[in-house]
C-alpha beads as a LAMMPS data file, in Angstrom:
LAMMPS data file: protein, C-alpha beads

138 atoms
137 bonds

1 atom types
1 bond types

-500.0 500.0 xlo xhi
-500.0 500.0 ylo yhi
-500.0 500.0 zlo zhi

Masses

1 110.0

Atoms # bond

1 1 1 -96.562 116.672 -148.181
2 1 1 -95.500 113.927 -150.460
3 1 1 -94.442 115.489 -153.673
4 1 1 -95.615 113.042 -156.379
5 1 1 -99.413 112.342 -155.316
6 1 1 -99.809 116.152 -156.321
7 1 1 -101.020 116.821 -159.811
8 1 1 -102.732 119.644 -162.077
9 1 1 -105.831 120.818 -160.803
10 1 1 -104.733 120.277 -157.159
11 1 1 -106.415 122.697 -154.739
12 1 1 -103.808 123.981 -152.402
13 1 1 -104.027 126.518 -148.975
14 1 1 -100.728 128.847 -148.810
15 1 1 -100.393 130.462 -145.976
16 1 1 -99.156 133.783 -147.049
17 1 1 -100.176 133.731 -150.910
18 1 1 -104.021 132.022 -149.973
19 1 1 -105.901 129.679 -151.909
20 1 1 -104.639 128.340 -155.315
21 1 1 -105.083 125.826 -157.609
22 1 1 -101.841 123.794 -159.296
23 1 1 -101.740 124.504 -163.130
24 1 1 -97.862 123.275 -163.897
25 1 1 -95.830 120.654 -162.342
26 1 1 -91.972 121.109 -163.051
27 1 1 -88.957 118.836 -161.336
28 1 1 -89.025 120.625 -158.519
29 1 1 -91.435 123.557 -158.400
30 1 1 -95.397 124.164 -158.788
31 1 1 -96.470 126.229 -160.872
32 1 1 -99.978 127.556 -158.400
33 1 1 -102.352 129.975 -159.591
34 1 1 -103.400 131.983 -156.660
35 1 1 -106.725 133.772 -156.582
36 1 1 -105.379 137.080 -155.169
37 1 1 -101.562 137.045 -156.585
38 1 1 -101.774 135.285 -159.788
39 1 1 -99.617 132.371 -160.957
40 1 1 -96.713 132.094 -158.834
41 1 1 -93.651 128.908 -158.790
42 1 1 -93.850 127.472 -155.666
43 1 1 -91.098 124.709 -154.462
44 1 1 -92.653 121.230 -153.696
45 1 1 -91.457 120.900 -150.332
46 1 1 -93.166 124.381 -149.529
47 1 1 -94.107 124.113 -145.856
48 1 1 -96.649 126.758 -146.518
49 1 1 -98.683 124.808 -148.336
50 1 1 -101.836 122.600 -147.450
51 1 1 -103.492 120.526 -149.765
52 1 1 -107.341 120.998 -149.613
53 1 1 -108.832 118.969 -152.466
54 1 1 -106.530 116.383 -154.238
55 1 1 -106.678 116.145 -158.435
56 1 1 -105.292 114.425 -161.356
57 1 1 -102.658 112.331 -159.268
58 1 1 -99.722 111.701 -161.405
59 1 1 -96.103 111.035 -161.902
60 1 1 -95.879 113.687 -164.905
61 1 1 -93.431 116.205 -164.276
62 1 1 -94.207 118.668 -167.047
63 1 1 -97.248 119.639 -168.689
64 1 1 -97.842 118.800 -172.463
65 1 1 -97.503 122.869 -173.487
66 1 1 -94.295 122.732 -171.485
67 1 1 -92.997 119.360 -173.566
68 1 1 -93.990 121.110 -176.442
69 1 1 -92.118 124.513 -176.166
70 1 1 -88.846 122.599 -174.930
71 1 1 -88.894 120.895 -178.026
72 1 1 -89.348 123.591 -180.242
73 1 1 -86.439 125.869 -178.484
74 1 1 -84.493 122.615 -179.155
75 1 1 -85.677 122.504 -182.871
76 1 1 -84.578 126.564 -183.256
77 1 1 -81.227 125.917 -181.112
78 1 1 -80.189 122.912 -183.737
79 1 1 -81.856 124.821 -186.679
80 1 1 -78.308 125.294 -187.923
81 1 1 -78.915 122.922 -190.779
82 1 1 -81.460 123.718 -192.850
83 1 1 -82.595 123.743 -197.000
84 1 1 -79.940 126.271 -199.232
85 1 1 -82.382 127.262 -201.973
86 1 1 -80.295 129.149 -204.253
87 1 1 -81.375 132.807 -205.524
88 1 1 -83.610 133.079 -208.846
89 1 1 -81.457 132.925 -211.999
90 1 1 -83.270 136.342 -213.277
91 1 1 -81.817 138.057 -209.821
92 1 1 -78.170 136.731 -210.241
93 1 1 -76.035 139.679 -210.291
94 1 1 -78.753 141.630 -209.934
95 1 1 -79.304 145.414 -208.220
96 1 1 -82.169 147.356 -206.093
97 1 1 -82.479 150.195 -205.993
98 1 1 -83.653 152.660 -203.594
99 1 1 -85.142 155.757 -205.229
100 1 1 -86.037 158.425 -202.383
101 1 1 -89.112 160.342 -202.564
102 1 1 -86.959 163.529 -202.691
103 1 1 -85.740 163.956 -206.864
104 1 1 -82.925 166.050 -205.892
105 1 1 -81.187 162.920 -203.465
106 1 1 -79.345 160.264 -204.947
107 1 1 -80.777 157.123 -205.355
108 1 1 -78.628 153.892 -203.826
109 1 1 -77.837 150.747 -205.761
110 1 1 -77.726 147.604 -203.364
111 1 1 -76.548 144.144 -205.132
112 1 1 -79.200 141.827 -204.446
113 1 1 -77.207 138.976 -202.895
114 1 1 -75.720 141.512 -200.185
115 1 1 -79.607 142.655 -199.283
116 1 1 -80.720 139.217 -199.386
117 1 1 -77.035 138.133 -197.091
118 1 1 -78.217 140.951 -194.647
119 1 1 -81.687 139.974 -194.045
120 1 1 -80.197 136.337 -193.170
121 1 1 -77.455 137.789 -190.874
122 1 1 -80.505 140.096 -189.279
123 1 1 -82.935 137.283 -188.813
124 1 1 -79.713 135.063 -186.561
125 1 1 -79.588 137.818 -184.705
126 1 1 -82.590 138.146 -184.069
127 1 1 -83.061 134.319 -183.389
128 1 1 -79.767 134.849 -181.018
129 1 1 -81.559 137.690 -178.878
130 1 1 -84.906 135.570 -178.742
131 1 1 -82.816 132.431 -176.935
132 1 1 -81.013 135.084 -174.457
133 1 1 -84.204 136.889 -173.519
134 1 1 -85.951 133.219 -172.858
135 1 1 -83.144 132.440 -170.908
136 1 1 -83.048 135.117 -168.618
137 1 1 -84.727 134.200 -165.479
138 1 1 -88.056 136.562 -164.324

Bonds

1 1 1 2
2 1 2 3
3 1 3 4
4 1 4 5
5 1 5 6
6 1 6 7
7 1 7 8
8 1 8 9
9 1 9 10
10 1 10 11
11 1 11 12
12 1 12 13
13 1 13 14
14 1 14 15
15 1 15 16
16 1 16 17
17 1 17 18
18 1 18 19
19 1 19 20
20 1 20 21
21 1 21 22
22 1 22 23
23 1 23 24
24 1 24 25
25 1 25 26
26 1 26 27
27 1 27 28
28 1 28 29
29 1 29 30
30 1 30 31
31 1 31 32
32 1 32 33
33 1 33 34
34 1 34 35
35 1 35 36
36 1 36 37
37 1 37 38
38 1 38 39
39 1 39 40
40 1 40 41
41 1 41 42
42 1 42 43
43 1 43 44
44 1 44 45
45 1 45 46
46 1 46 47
47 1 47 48
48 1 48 49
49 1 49 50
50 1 50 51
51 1 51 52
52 1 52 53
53 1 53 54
54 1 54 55
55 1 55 56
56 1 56 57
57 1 57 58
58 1 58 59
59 1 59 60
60 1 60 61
61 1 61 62
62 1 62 63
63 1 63 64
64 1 64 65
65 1 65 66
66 1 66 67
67 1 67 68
68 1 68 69
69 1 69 70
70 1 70 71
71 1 71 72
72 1 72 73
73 1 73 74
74 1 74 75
75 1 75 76
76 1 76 77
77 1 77 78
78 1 78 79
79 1 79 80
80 1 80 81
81 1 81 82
82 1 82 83
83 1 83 84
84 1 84 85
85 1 85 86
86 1 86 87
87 1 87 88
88 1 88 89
89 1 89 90
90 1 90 91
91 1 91 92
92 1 92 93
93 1 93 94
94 1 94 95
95 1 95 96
96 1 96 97
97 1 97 98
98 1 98 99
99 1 99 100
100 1 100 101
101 1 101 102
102 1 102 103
103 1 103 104
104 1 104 105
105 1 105 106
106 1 106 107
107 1 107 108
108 1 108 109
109 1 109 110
110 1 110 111
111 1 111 112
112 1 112 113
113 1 113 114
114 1 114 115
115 1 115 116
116 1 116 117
117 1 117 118
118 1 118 119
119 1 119 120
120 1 120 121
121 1 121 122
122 1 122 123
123 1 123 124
124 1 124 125
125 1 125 126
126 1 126 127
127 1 127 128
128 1 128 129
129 1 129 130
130 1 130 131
131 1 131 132
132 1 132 133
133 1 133 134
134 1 134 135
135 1 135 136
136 1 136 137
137 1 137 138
């Protein structure tokens, strides 16, 4: 089966997985919503498969959705360089506190530009952990 006259909305016989429908076209895979086993990647040269009613014959390798999450994990990735708005003259050298509910514990003092540098430092990580668990394959 010729791999480019294939295209979304493809009706497709498996063999082993039944019918299924195409609903993503990567480089080298389908991306083929089965009836009975969900959406599964199948490789284009899959001798398996059977095309039963052709649709939406195209070139396009990647779906629109797919062009537009690539580009924003690129945007996050290079997100390095962004705006420095400087902290509010009023909260220069400022403190909060923490006052537990408890009266007989001590309340904690935090400077407000070591809260405010922790939330940053928390937020890259979490950014970090988002880009390995998208990378991990299924």
């Amino acid at each position: 089966m010729d791999q480019l006259t294939l295209g979304i909305g493809t009706r497709l016989q498996h063999t082993q997985q039944g019918p299924g429908v195409i609903v993503g076209i990567r480089y080298a895979t389908y991306l083929i919503s089965f009836i009975h086993h969900g959406i599964k990647e199948v490789d284009k040269n899959d001798p398996h498969l059977e095309e039963i009613i052709p649709e939406n014959v195209s070139e396009e390798i990647e779906t629109h959705s797919e062009v537009e999450r690539s580009l924003l994990k690129i945007l996050r990735l290079w997100n390095g360089v962004g705006e420095m708005v400087p902290l509010g003259d009023r909260w220069k050298g400022g403190t909060m506190v923490l006052q537990p509910g408890d009266n007989s514990l001590k309340p904690k003092d935090i400077p407000i530009d070591v809260f405010f540098h922790k939330i940053v430092m928390l937020r890259d990580r979490l950014r970090v952990m988002e880009q390995q668990i998208n990378a991990t394959k299924y």
